[in-house]
C-alpha positions, 0 to 999 in steps of 0.5 A: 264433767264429774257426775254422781251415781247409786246404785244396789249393791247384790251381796254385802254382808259385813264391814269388810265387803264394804272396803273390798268395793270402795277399794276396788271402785277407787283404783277405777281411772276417773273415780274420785271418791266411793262411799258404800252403805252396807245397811241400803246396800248401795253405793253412791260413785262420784266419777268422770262421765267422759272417762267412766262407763256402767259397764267399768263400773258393774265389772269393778264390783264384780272383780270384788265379789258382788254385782251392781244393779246400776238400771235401778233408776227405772224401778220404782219404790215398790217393785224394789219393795216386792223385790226385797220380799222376794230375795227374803222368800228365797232365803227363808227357804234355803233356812228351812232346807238347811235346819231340817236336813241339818236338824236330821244329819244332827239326830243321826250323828250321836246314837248315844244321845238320840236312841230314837234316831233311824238306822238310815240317818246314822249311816256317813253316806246318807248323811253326805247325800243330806248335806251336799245341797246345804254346802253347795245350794244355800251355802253358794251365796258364800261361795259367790262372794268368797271366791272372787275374793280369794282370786283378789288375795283380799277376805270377807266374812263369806271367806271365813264361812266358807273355809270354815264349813268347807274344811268341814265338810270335805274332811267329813267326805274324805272320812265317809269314804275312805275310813280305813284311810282314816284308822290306819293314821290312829283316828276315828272316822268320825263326819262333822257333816252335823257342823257344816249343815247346822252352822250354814244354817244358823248363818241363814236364818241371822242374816234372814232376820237381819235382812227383815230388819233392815227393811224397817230402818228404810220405813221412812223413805218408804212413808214419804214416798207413800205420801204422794198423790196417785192421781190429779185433776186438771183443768185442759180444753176447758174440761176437768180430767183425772190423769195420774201424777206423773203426767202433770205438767209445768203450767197446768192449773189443778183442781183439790177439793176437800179431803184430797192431797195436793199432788204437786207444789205450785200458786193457789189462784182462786180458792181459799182452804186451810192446808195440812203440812205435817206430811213434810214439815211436821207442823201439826196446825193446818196453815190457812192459804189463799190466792198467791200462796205456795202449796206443796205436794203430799200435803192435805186440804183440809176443807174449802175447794181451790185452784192452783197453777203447776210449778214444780213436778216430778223430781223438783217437787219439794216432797222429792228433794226431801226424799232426795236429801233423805236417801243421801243422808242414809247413803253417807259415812259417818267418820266414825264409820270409817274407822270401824271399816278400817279395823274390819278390813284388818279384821279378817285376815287377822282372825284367819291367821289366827284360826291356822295358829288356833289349829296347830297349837290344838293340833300340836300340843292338844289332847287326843283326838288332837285332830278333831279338837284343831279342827272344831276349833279353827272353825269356831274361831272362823265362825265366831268373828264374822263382823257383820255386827261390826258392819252394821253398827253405824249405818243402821243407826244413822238410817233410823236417826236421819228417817225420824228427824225427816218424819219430824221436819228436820232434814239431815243432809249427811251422816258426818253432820248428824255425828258433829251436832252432838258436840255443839256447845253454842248456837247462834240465830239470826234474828230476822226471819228465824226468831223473828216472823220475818214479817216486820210491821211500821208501828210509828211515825214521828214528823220532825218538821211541817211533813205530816205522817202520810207525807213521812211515810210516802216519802220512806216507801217510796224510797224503799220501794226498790229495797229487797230489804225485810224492812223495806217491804214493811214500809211499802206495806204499810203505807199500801195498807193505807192507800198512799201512792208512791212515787218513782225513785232516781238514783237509788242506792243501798249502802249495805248494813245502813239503809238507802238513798235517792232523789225524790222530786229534785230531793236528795231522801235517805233512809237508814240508821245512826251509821248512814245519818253519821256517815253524811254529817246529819245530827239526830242527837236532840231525837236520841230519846225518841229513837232510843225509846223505840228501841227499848220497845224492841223496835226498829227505828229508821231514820228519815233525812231530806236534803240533810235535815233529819224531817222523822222517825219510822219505827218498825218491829217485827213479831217473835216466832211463837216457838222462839223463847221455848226453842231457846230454853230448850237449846239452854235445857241442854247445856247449849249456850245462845248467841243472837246476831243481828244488823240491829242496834244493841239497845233494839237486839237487847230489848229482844233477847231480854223476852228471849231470856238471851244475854249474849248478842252480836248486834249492828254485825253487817251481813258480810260480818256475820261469817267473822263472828262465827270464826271468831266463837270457833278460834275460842274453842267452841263448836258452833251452830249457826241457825239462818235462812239458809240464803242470805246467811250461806256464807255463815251457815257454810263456815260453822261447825253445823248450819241450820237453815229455816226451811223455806222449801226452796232448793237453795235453803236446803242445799245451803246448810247442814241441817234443814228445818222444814216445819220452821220450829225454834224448838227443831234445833234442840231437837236436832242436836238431841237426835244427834245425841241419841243416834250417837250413843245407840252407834256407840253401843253398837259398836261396843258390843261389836267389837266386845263380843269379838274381843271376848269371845275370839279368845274363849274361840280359841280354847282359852278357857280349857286348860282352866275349865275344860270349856269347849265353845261348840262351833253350831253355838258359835254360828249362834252367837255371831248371828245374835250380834248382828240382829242385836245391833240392828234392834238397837238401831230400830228402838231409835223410832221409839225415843221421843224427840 
């Protein structure tokens, strides 16, 4: 049985430690796929639990360099929070020792420009005593990676580092002490010790400040995870009692009083209150709620006091499939993320290859000392084409669009789905329940023959009483709200897409629309201009037949969703054309989408053909959009370019779509595909300036801009550089928080 596991990744840093685990977790026997997020630092491994142990998995990561933290399952967000502080704690301190012991060996190192400098710290041997725990205390955690992969043949960012501040310090130890060594060949005896400790450093404090960053692109799971109650109360041995969440069981009945979060989703029983959802649907207006309603945990009563029965808890709760979605989402690649893995994983090896090429043309062809300047330069370039920048791009930007889209009730499930809503260019709705309310009311009842109204109405709701169709609950509704009493039904049956049939009191009944009265030979012409009146109306006429003779009309409307015509005109605000499909007559769906301002409708499609109609808007060339229930328009949501689903807080809804809309708002799915938009370009940016600075700077790296200008890039200003991208990259990504949506 193929399973999923994530886990912590202890040790990434840039694009190419993202390729070396993938690559390594791959060539595991029973691994079918490995995705690894550098911005969590986690990766999710879809493998054979019969083949594939933890312990094949943690040896794999640490072949490649890194360790895996695969019990990370029993830590809760908080302890991982505290941890976190922790490991940045550690860091800021080998930062601070590295600076000021660099900071000291660089006052030492030129007496010509700092006169003030103590004749101790111009000394080679203080300096090497200085900077031995730089090289091998806070610059280990490069050494810890770098050499595993060396012993794979493979390279990372740690390697460049590491044999870049290695070859200066051990060529500063050679000339600390053997200097004489050093004169007899024609070269002074000059350490670069000031280089290796500074550079070290720098690299430090860049990682130090992206690390605090980071966190900040996870403040979404962290808000959702701070949402939940800490305690409940309920009701057991005919007492009330205060024990904390995770001890509620399935089937307790709870008790909230004003003021308090619901701790877990279930049934009101007694109580009326009005509920604040915004925690996890982004709905600002606090829902009334009554006996028989559904409420979720992490959601706020507002006032009144109710009582309510267990029905999901723990990790079934709706506030955990959230979190659940959302820490996938953030956890998955993007395609444009693999390419830029792609190029890093050629990255390194290529910019090894040309910093030993760097060294010998200095070396070769360069001015005295020829030496020194092949030196500093080849280890400019190692420093100056770090990818962290490159590694960062994506990810970051992806954590930080998919957290604001699930504070605002748009859940994304994965990365590749926030990157293709930006090129939608048409969406269809389903009309029922998704512009509409989904909740259809019978608004008149025409008797064709001696029958009266009541009789009318009895008949049809005695026959939809078996009907799982919206339109059937209206009809019972409404002769229930005007206390008629049904009778049973025999023989019943839905004819798909046309209505029912069944045997009443010896009498063959059918209710449906023109298809069924055509398909059984019963004439409705003399009534067209009733029902096509109706039908201008905007409502839904049903037609009601009792042994082959057409005896009324029962008209049906269901109310637009308040947010249906701005929801559209937004979506058209972007460029974005609308479709709207439904089983409905074209006159009745063109009466709707004239409030609607929709042109383009796809009406009397039965529910098997909706996923047709999909196709065939793709076979012409568009990227579609498919808004729905997310239940009973699965095979249209799965065959689009992006489903929508209208969230109904039920696990399939959201495991059917691309995209869930928890808060149920039309005007979401502009906001979705706007989000996209952002998040795309921020990548965009991000990537373009990662690539660019290396593109640019490798070059002038190299020394290309002395045999011009006599310019020189000195690598401590490399490390500079190269830690500036990645914080850039990072803030790029954060300042999404700040684009309204």
């Amino acid at each position: 049985m193929e399973i999923k596991k994530t886990f912590s990744v202890q040790g990434m840093h840039c694009a190419s430690c993202v390729v070396l685990i993938e690559r390594a977790l791959k060539k595991v026997e029973g691994v079918s796929d490995a995705v690894v997020n550098i911005a969590t630092n986690k990766a999710t491994v879809t493998f054979n639990a019969g083949e594939v142990s933890d312990k094949v998995i943690a040896s794999a990561v640490a072949g490649a360099g890194y360790q895996a933290i695969l019990n990370e399952e029993v830590e809760k967000e908080d302890e991982s929070q505290q941890r976190k502080l922790k490991e940045l704690q550690t860091l800021r301190k080998k930062v601070t020792v590295s600076l000021v012991l660099g900071g000291l060996i660089f006052w030492g190192s030129f007496p010509g420009l700092m006169e003030t400098a103590p004749e101790i710290l111009k000394n080679f041997f203080v300096q090497l005593v200085l900077a031995t725990p730089v090289q091998f205390w806070a610059g280990w955690t490069f050494y810890r990676a770098a050499i595993p992969a060396f012993r794979h043949r493979t390279a990372n960012m740690d390697s460049l580092v590491v044999i870049g501040t290695t070859v200066a310090y051990f060529y500063s130890l050679f000339v600390t002490v053997f200097p004489d060594t050093v004169n007899a060949v024609g070269i002074t005896p000059l350490p670069y010790f000031d280089v290796a400790t500074i550079i070290i450093g720098l690299i430090l404090l860049g990682r130090y400040f992206e690390d605090k960053a980071k966190l900040g692109t996870s403040d979404a799971i962290r808000k959702l995870i701070g949402l939940q109650a800490k305690t409940a109360r309920v009701l057991r041995n005919g007492q009330e009692i205060d024990i904390p969440i995770e001890q509620v069981i399935l089937g307790d009945i709870v008790r909230v009083r004003p003021g308090e979060k619901i701790p877990v989703d279930g049934i009101i029983e007694t109580g009326i209150s009005a509920i604040d959802e915004s925690m996890v649907t982004g709905e600002s207006l606090p829902i009334e709620k009554k006996a028989g309603d559904t409420v979720f945990g992490a959601t706020f009563n507002k006032h009144g006091t109710f009582t309510f029965k267990a029905m999901k808890v723990g990790k079934d709760t709706l506030l955990a499939h959230i979190i659940k979605l959302v820490e996938e989402a953030q956890g998955s690649k993007a395609p444009i993320q693999r390419v830029a893995d792609a190029v890093s994983s050629y990255f390194v090896p290529i910019v090894i290859m040309l910093a030993m090429l760097t060294f010998v043309l200095w070396y070769v062809f360069g001015p005295e000392p020829s030496l020194t300047y092949a030196l500093l330069n080849m280890i400019t370039v190692l420093i100056i084409a770090c990818p962290c920048a490159m590694g960062l791009a994506t990810p970051t930007a992806i954590m930080v669009g998919t957290g604001k889209g699930a504070e605002h009730g748009i859940l994304i499930k994965t990365a590749a789905s926030l990157e293709l809503a930006h090129k939608v260019n048409t969406v269809v709705f389903d009309k029922t329940g998704t512009l509409t309310s989904g909740e259809p009311k019978v608004t008149d009842i025409i008797s064709l023959s001696d029958e009266s109204n009541e009789t009318v109405l009895t008949l049809a709701a005695s026959l939809e009483k078996g009907s799982e169709h919206s339109l059937a609950d209206a009809i019972v509704k409404g002769a229930e709200e005007r206390t008629l009493s049904l009778r049973e039904v025999s023989d019943f049956r839905a004819v798909p897409g046309q209505g029912v049939t069944g045997v009443l009191d010896g009498a063959k009944l059918m209710l449906g629309n023109r298809k069924l009265f055509e398909n059984v030979g019963i004439s409705f012409e003399k009534q067209e201009g009733d029902i096509a009146r109706l039908e201008r109306e905007g409502k839904t006429a049903m037609l009601l037949g009792k042994n082959g003779v057409f005896i009324g009309i029962i008209a049906v409307a269901d109310t637009l969703k308040d947010s249906a015509k701005a929801g559209v005109t937004a979506l058209k605000n972007l460029g974005i054309t609308v479709f709207m499909i439904t089983g409905d007559n074209k006159r009745t769906a063109e009466a709707i989408g004239a409030i609607l301002g929709l042109d383009d409708i796809l009406a009397e499609v039965l529910p098997d053909q909706k996923e047709i109609e999909i196709k065939k808007l793709q076979n012409a060339g568009r990227v579609v959009a498919m808004v729905g229930d997310g239940i009973n328009d699965a095979p249209a949501l799965a065959s689009a370019d992006v489903g929508i689903a209208m969230g109904s807080g039920t696990d399939i809804a959201m495991e059917a779509a691309d995209i869930t809309l928890i808060n149920k708002d039309i005007r979401s799915v502009a906001g979705a595909i706007a989000l996209s938009k952002t998040t795309m370009r921020t990548i965009k940016q991000n990537l373009f300036w990662a690539f660019g600075y290396n593109v640019i700077l490798i070059p002038v790296a190299m020394g290309g801009l002395y045999p011009f200008f006599k310019v020189l890039l000195n690598p401590i200003l490399a490390s500079v550089a190269m830690a500036v991208s990645s914080i850039s990259v990072v803030a790029n990504s954060l300042y999404l928080k700040s684009r309204k949506m």
